[in-house]
C-alpha distance (Angstrom), angle and dihedral (degrees) to the residues before:
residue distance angle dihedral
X1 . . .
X2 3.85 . .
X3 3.30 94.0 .
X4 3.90 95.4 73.8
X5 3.13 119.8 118.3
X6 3.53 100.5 -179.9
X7 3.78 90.3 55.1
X8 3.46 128.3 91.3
X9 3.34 125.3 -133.3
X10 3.62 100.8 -108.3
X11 3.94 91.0 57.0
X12 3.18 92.4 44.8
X13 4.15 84.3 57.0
X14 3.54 90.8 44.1
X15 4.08 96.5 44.8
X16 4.58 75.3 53.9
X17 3.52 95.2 53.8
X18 3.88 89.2 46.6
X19 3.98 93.9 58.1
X20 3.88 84.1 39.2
X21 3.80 89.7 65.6
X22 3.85 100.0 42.1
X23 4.21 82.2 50.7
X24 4.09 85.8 57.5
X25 3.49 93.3 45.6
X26 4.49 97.8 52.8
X27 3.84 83.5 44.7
X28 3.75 91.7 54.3
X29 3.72 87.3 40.3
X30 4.06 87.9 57.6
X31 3.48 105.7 33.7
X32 4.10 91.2 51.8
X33 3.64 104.9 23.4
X34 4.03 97.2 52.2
X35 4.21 90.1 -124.7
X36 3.79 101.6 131.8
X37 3.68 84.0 179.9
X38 3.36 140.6 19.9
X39 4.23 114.7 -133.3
X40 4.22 103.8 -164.0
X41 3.41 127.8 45.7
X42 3.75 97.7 -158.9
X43 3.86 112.6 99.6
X44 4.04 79.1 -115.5
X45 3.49 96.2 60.7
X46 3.69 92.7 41.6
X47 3.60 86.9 53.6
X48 3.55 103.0 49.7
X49 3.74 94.5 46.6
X50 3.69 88.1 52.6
X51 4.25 92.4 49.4
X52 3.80 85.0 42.0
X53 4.10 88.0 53.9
């Protein structure tokens, strides 16, 4: 993302804090649900493993 020139720096900051959140929410998803790791990458296989958890 740094690499945008077209950016400015707040979006940039903003675009951070974004990926910051979805990082909080797979290490809740690990630490409570038991998944160590996750097996798809498709929001379908994320799902499933999650119902299957």
């Amino acid at each position: 993302m740094t690499d945008l020139m077209q950016v400015t720096a707040e979006q940039i900051a903003l675009m951070y804090k974004a990926r910051w959140q979805v990082e909080v929410f797979f290490r809740w998803i690990k630490q409570h649900l038991n998944i160590p790791t996750l097996f798809g990458t498709t929001e379908n296989a994320v799902y499933g493993q999650l119902f299957g958890a």
